[in-house]
Gaussian input, Z-matrix of N, CA and C with variables (Angstrom, degrees):
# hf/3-21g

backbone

0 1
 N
 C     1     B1
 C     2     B2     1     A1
 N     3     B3     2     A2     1     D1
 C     4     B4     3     A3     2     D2
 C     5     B5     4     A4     3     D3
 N     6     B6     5     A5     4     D4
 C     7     B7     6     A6     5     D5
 C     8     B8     7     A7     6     D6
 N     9     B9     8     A8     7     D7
 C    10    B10     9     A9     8     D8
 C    11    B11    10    A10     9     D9
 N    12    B12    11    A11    10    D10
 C    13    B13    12    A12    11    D11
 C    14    B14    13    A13    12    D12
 N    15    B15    14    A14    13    D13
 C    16    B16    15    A15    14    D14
 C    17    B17    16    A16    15    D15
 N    18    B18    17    A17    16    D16
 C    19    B19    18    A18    17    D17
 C    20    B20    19    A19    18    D18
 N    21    B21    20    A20    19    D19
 C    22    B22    21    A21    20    D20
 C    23    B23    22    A22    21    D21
 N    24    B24    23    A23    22    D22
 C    25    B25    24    A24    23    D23
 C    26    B26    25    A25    24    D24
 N    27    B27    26    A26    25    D25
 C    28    B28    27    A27    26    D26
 C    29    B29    28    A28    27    D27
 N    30    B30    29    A29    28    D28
 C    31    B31    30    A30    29    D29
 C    32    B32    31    A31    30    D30
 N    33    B33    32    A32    31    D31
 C    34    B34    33    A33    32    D32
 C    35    B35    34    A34    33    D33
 N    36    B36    35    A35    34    D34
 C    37    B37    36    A36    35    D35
 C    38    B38    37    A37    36    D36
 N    39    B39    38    A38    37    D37
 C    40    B40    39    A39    38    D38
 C    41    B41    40    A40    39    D39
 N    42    B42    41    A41    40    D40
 C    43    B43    42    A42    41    D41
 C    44    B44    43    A43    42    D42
 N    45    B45    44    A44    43    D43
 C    46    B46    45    A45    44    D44
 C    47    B47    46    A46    45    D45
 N    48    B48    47    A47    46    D46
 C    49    B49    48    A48    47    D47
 C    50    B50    49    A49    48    D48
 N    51    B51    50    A50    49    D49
 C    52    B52    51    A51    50    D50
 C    53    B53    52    A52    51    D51
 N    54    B54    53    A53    52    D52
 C    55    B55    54    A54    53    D53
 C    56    B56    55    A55    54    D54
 N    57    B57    56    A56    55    D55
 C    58    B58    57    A57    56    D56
 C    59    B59    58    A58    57    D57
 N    60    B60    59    A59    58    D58
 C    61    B61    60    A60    59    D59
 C    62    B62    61    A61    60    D60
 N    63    B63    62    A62    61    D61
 C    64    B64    63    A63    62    D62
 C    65    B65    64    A64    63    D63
 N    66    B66    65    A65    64    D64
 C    67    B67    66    A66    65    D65
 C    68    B68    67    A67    66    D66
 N    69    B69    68    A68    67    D67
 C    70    B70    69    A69    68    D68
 C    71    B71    70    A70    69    D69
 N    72    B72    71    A71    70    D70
 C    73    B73    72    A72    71    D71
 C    74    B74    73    A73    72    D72
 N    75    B75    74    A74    73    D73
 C    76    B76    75    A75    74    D74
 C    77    B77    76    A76    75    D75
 N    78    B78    77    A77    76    D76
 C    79    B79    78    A78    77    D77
 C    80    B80    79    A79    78    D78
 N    81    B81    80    A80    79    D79
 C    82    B82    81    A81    80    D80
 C    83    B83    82    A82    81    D81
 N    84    B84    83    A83    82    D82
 C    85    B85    84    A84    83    D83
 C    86    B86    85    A85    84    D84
 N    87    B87    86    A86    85    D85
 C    88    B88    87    A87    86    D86
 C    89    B89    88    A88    87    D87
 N    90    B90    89    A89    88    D88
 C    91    B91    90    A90    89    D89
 C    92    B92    91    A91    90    D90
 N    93    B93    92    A92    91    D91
 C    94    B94    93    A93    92    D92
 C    95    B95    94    A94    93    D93
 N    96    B96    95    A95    94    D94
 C    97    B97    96    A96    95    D95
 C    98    B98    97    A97    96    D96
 N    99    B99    98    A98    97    D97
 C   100   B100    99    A99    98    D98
 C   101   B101   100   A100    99    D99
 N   102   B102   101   A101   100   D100
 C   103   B103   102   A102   101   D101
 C   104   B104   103   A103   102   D102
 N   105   B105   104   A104   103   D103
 C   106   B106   105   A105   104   D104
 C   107   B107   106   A106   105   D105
 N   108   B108   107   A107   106   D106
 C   109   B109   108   A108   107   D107
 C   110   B110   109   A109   108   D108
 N   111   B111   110   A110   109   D109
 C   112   B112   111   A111   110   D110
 C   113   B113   112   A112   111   D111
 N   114   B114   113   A113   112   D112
 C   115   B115   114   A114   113   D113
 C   116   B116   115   A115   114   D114
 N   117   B117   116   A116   115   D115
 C   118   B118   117   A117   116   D116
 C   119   B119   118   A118   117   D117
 N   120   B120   119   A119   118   D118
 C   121   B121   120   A120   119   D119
 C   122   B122   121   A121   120   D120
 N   123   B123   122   A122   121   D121
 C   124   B124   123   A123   122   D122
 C   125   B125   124   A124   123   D123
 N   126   B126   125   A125   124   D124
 C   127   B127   126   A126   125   D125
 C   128   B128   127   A127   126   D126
 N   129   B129   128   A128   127   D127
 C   130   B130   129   A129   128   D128
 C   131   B131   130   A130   129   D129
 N   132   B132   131   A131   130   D130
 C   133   B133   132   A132   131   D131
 C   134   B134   133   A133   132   D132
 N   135   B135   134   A134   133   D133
 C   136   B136   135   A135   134   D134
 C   137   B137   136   A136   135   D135
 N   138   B138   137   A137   136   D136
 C   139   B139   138   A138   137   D137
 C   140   B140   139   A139   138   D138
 N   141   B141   140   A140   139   D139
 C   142   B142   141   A141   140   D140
 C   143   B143   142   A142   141   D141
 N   144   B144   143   A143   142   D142
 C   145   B145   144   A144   143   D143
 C   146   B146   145   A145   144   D144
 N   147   B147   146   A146   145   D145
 C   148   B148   147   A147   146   D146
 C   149   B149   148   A148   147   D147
 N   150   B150   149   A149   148   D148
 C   151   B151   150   A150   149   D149
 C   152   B152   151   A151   150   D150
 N   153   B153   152   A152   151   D151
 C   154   B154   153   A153   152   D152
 C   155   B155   154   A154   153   D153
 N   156   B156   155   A155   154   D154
 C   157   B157   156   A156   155   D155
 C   158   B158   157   A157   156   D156
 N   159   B159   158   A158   157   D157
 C   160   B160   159   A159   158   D158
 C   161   B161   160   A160   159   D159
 N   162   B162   161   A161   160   D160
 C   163   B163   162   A162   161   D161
 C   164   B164   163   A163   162   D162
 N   165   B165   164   A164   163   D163
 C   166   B166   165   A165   164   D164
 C   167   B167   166   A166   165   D165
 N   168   B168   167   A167   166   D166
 C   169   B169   168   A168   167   D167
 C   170   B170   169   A169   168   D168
 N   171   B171   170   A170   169   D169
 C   172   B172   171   A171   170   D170
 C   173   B173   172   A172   171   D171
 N   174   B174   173   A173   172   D172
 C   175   B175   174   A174   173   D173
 C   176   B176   175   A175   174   D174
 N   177   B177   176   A176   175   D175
 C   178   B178   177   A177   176   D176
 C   179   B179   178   A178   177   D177
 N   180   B180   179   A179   178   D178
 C   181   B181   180   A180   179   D179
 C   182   B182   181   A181   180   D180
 N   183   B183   182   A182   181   D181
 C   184   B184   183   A183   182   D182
 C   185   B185   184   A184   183   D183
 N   186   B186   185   A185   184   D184
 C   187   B187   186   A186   185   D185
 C   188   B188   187   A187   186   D186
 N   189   B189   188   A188   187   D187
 C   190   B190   189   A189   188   D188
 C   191   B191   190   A190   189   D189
 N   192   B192   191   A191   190   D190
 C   193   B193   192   A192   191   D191
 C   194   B194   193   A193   192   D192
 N   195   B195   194   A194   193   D193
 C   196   B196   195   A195   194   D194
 C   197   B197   196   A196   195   D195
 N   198   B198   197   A197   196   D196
 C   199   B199   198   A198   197   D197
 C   200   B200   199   A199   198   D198
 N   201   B201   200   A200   199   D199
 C   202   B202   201   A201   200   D200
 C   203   B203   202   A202   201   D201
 N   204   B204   203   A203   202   D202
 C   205   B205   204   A204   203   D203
 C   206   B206   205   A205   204   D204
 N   207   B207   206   A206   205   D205
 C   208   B208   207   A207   206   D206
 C   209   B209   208   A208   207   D207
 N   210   B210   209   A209   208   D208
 C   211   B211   210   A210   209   D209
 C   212   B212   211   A211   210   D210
 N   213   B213   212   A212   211   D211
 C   214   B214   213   A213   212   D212
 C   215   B215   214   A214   213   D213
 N   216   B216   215   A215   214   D214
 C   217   B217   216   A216   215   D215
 C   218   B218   217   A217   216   D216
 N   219   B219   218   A218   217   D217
 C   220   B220   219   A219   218   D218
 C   221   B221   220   A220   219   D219
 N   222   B222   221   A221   220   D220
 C   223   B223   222   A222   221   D221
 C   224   B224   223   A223   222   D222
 N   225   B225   224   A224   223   D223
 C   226   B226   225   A225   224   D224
 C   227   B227   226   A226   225   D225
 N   228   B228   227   A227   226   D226
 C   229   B229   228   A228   227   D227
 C   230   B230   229   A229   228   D228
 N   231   B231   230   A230   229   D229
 C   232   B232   231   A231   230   D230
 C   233   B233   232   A232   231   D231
 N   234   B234   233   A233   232   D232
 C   235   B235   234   A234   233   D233
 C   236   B236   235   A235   234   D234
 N   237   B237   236   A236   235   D235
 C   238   B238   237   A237   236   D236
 C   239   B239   238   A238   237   D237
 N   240   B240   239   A239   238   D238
 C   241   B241   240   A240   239   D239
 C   242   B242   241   A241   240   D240
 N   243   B243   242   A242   241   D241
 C   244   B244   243   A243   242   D242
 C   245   B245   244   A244   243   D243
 N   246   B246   245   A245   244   D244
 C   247   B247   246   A246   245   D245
 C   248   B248   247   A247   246   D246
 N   249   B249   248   A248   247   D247
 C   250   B250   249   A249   248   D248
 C   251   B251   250   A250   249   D249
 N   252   B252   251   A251   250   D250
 C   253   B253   252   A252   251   D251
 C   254   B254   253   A253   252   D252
 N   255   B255   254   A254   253   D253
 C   256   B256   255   A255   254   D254
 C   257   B257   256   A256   255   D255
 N   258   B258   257   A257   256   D256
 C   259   B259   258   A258   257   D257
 C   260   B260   259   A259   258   D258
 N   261   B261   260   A260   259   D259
 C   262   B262   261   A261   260   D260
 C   263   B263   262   A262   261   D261
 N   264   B264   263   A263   262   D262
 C   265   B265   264   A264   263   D263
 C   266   B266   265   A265   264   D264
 N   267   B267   266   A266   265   D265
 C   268   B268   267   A267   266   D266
 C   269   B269   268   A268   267   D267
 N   270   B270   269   A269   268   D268
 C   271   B271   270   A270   269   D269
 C   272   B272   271   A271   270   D270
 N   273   B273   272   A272   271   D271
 C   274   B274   273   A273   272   D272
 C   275   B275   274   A274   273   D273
 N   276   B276   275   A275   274   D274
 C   277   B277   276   A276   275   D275
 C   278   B278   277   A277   276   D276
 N   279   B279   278   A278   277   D277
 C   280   B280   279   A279   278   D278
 C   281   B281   280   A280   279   D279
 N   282   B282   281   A281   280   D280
 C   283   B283   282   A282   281   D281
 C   284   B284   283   A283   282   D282
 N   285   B285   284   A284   283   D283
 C   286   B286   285   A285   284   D284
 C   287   B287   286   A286   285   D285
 N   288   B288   287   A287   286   D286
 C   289   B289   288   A288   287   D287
 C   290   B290   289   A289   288   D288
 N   291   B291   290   A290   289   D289
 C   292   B292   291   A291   290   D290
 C   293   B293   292   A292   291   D291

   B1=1.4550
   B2=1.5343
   B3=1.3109
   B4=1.9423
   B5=1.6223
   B6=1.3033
   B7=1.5226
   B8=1.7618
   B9=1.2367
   B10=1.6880
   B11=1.6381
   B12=1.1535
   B13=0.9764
   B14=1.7323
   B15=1.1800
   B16=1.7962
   B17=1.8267
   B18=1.2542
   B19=1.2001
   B20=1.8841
   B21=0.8074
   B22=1.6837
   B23=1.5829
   B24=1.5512
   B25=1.5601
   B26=1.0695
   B27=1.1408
   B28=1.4873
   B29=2.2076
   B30=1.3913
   B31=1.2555
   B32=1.5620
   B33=0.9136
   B34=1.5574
   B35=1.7968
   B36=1.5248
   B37=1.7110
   B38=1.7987
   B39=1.4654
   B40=1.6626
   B41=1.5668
   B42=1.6243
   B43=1.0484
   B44=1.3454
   B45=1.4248
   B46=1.0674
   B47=1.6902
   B48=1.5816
   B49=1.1771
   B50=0.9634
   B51=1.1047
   B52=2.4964
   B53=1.2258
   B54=1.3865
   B55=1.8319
   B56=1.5907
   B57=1.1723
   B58=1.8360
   B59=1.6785
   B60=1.5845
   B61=1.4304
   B62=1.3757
   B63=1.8492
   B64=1.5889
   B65=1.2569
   B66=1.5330
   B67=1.6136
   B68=1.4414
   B69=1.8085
   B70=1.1338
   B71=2.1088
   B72=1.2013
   B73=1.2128
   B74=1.8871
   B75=1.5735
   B76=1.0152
   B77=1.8094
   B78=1.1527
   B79=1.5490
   B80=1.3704
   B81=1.8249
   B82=1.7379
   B83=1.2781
   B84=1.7134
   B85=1.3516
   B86=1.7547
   B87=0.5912
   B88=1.8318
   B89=1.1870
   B90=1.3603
   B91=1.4568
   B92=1.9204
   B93=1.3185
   B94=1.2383
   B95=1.7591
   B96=1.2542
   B97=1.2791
   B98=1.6089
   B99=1.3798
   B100=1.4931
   B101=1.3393
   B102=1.2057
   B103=1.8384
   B104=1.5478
   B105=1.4912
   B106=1.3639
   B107=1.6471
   B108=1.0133
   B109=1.3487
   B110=1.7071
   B111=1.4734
   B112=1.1928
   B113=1.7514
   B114=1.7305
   B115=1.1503
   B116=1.5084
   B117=1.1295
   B118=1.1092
   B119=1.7403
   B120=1.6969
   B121=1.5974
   B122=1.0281
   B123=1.4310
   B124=1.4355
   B125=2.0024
   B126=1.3787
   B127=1.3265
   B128=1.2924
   B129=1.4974
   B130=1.8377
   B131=1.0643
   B132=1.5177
   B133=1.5237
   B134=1.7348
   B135=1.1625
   B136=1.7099
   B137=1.5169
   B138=1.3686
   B139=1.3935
   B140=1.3641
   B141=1.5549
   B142=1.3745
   B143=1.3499
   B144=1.2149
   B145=1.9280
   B146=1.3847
   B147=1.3946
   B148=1.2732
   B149=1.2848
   B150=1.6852
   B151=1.5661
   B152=1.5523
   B153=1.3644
   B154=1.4514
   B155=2.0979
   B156=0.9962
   B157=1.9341
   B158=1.4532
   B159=1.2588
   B160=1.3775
   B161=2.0338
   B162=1.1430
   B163=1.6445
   B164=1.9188
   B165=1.5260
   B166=1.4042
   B167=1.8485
   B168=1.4578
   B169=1.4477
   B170=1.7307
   B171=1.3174
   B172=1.2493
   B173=1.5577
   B174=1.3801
   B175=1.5520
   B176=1.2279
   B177=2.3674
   B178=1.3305
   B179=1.9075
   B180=1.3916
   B181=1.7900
   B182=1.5332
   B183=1.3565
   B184=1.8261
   B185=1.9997
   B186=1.4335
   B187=1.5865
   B188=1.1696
   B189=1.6664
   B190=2.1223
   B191=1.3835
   B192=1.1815
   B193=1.8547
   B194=2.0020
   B195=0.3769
   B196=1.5005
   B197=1.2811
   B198=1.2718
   B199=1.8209
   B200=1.2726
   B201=1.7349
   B202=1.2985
   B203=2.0107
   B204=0.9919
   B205=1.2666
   B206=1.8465
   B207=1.7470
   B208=1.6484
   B209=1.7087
   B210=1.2498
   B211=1.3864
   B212=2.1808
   B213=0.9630
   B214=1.1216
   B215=1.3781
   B216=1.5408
   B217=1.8658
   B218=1.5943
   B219=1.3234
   B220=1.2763
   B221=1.6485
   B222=1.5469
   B223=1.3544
   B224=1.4473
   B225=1.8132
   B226=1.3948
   B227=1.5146
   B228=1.1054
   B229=1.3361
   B230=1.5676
   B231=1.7748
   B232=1.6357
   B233=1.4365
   B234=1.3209
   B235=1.7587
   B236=1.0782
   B237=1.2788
   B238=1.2088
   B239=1.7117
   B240=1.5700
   B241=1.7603
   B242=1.3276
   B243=0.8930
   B244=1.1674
   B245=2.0826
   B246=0.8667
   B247=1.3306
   B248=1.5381
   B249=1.1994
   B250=1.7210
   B251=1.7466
   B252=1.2255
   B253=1.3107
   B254=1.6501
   B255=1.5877
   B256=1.4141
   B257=1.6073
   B258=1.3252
   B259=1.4955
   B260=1.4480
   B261=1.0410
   B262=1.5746
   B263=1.4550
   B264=1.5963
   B265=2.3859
   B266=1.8851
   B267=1.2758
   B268=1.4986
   B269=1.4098
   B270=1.6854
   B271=0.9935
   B272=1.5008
   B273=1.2851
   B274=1.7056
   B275=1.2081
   B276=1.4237
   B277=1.6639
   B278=1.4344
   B279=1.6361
   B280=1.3802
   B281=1.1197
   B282=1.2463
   B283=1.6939
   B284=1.5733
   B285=1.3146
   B286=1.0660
   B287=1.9046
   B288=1.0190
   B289=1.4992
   B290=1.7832
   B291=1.6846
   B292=1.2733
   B293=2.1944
   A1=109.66
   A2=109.81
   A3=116.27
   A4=100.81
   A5=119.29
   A6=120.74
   A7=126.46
   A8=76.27
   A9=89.09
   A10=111.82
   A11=140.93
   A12=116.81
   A13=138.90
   A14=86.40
   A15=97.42
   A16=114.38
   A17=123.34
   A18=123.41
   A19=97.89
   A20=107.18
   A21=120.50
   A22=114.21
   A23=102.28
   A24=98.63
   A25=132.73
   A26=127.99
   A27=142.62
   A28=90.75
   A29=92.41
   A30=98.60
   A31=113.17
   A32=137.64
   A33=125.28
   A34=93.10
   A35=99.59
   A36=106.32
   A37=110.00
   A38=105.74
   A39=113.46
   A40=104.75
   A41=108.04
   A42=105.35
   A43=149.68
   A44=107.07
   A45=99.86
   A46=120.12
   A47=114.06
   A48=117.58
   A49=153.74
   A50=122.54
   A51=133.41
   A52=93.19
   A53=137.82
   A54=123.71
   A55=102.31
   A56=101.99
   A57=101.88
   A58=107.02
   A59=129.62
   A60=110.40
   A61=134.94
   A62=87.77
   A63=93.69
   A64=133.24
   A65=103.98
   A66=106.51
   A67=91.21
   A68=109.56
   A69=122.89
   A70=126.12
   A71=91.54
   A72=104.37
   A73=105.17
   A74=110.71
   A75=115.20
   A76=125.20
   A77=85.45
   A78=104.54
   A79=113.99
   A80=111.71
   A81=128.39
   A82=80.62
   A83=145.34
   A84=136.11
   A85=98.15
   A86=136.69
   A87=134.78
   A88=103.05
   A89=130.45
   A90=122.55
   A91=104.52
   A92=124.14
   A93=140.01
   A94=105.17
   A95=112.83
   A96=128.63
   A97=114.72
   A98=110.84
   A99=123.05
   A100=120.72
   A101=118.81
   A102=116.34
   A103=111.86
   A104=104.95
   A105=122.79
   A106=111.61
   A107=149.58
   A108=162.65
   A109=79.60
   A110=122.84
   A111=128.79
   A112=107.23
   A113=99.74
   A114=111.34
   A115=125.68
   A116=107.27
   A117=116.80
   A118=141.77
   A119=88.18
   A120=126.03
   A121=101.52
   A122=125.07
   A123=140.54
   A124=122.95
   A125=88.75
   A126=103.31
   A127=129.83
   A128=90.58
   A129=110.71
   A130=97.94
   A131=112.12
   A132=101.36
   A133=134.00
   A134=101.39
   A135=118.20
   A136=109.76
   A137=120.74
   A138=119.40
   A139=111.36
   A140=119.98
   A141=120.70
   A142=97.36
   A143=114.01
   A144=116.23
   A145=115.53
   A146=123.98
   A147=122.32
   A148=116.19
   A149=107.72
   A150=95.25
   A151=117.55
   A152=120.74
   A153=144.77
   A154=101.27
   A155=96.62
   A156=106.57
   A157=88.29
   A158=137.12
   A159=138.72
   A160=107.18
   A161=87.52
   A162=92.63
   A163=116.01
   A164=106.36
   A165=118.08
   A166=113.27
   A167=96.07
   A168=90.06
   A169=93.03
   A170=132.53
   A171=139.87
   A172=116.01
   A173=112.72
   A174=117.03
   A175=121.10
   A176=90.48
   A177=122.79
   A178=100.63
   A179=114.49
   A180=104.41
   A181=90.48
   A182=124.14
   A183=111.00
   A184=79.88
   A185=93.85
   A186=109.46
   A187=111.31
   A188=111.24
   A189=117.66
   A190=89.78
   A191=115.74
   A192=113.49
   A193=94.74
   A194=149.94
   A195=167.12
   A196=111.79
   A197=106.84
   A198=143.60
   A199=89.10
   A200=116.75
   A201=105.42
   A202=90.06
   A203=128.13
   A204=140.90
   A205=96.39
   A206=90.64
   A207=98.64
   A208=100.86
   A209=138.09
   A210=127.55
   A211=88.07
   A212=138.04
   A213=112.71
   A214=137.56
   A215=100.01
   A216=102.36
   A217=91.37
   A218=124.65
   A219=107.16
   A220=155.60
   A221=85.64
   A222=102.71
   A223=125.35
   A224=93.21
   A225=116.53
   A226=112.01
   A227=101.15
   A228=114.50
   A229=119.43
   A230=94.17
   A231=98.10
   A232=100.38
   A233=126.63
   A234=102.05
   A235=124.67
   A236=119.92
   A237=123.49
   A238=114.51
   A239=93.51
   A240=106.59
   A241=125.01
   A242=122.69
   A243=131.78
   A244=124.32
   A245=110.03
   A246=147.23
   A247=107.89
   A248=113.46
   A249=104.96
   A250=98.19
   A251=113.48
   A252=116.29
   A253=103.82
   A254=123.28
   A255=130.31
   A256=102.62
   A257=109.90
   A258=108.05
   A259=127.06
   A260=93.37
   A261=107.22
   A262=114.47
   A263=82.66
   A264=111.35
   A265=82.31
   A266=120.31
   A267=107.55
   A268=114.38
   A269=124.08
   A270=106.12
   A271=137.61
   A272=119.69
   A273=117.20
   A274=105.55
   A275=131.88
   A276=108.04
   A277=109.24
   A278=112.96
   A279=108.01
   A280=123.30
   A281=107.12
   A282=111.11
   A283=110.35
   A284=98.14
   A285=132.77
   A286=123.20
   A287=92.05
   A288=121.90
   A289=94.14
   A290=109.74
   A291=108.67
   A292=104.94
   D1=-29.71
   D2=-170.45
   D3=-79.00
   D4=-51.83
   D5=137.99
   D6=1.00
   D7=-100.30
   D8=172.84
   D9=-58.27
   D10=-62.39
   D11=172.94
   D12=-59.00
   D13=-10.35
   D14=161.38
   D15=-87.73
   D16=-21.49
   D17=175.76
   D18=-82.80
   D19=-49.57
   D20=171.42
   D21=-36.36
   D22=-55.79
   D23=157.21
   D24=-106.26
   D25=34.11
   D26=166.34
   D27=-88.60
   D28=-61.00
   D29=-178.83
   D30=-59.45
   D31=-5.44
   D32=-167.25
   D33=-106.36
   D34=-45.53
   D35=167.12
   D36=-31.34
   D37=-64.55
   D38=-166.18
   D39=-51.05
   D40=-44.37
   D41=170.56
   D42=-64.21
   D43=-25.53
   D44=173.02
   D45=-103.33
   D46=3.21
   D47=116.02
   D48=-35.64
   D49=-45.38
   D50=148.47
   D51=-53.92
   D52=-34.05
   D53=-155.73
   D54=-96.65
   D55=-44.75
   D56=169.13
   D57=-70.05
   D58=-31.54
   D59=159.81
   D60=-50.05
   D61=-44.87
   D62=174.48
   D63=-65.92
   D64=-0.58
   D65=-148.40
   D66=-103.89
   D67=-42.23
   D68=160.69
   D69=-42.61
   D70=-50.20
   D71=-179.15
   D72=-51.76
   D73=-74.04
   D74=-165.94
   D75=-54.70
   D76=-15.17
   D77=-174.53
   D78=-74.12
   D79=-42.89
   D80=-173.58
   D81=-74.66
   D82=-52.16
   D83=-155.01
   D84=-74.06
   D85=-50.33
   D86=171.18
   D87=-52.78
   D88=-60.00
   D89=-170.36
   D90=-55.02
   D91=-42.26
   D92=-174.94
   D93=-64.03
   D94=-52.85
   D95=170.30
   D96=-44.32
   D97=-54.42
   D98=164.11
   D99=-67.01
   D100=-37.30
   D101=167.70
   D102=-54.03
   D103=-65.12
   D104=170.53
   D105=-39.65
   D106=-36.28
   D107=-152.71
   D108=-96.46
   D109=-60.02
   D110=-136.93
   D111=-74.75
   D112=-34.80
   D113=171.96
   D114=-89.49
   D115=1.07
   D116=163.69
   D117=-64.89
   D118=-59.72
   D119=140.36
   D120=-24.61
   D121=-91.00
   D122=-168.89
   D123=-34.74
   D124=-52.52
   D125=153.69
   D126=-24.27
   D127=-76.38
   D128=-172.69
   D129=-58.11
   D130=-55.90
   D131=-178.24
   D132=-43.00
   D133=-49.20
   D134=176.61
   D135=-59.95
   D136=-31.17
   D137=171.69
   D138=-76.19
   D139=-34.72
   D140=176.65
   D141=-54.43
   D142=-59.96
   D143=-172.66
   D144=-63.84
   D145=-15.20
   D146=162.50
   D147=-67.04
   D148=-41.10
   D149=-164.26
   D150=-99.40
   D151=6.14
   D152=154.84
   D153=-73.01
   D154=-13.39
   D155=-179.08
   D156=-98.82
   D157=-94.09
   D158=137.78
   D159=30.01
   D160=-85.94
   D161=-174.99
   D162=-63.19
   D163=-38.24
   D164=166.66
   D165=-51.69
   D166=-38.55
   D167=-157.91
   D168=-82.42
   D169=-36.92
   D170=-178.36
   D171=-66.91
   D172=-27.09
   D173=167.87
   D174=-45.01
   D175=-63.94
   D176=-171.00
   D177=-55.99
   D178=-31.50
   D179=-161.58
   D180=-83.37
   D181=-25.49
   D182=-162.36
   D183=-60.89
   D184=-75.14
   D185=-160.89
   D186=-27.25
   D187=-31.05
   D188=170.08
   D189=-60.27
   D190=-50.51
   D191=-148.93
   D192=-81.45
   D193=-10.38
   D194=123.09
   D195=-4.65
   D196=-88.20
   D197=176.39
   D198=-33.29
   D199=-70.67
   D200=-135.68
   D201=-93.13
   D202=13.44
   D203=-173.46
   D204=-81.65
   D205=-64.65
   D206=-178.13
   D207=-62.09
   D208=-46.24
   D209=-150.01
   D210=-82.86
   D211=-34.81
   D212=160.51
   D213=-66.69
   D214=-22.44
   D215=171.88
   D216=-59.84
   D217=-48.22
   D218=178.74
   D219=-81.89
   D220=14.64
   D221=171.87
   D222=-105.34
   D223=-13.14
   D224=161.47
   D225=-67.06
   D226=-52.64
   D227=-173.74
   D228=-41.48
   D229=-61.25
   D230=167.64
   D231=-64.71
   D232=-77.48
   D233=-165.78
   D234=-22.20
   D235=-32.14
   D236=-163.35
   D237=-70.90
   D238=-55.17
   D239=159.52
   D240=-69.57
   D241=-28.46
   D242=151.15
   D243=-38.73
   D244=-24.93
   D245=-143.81
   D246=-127.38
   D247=-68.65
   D248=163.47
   D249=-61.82
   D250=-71.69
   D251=-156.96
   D252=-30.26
   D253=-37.74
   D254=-168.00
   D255=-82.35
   D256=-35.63
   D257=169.37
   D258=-65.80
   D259=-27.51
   D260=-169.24
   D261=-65.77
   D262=-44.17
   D263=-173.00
   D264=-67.81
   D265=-63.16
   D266=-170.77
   D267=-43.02
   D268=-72.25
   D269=167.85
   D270=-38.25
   D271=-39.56
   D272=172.08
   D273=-59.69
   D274=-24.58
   D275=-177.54
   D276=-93.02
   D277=-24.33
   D278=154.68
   D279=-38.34
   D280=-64.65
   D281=177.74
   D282=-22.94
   D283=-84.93
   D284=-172.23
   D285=-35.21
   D286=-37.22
   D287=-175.75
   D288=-69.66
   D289=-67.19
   D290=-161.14
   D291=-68.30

């Protein structure tokens, strides 16, 4: 019987050794579970902020492409007057000439 009850608690020892492993175990796997969740989040998030960076930076290049859109209509523009105005003086001295 002194036997057996020493194998009895040898055995209840192991066990409750597996139960504090397990207890251990399941606990690091939740904590991991929640990191994982956490970085995940984080993720999405940073891509959200990338692509609000993304959309900022593509706004900012139209509005460049814009600028320099209007500042050539206006260099056309003067050439352009520029251009009658010089045609115009030619013809008047044509005129003038004949």
């Amino acid at each position: 019987i002194i036997v057996l009850l020493g194998q009895c608690n040898s055995q209840l020892e192991r066990t409750q050794q597996a139960v504090n492993f397990n207890q251990q175990w399941e606990s690091l796997i939740s904590i991991i579970h929640t990191s994982f969740e956490t970085y995940q989040q984080q993720l999405i998030e940073i891509r959200q902020e990338q692509k609000s960076l993304i959309h900022l930076n593509t706004i900012q290049n139209i509005q460049q492409s814009r600028i320099q859109c209007e500042q050539n209509m206006k260099q056309l523009e003067t050439l352009a007057t520029t251009g009658f105005i010089h045609s115009t003086k030619k013809e008047s001295i044509r005129t003038q000439i004949r």
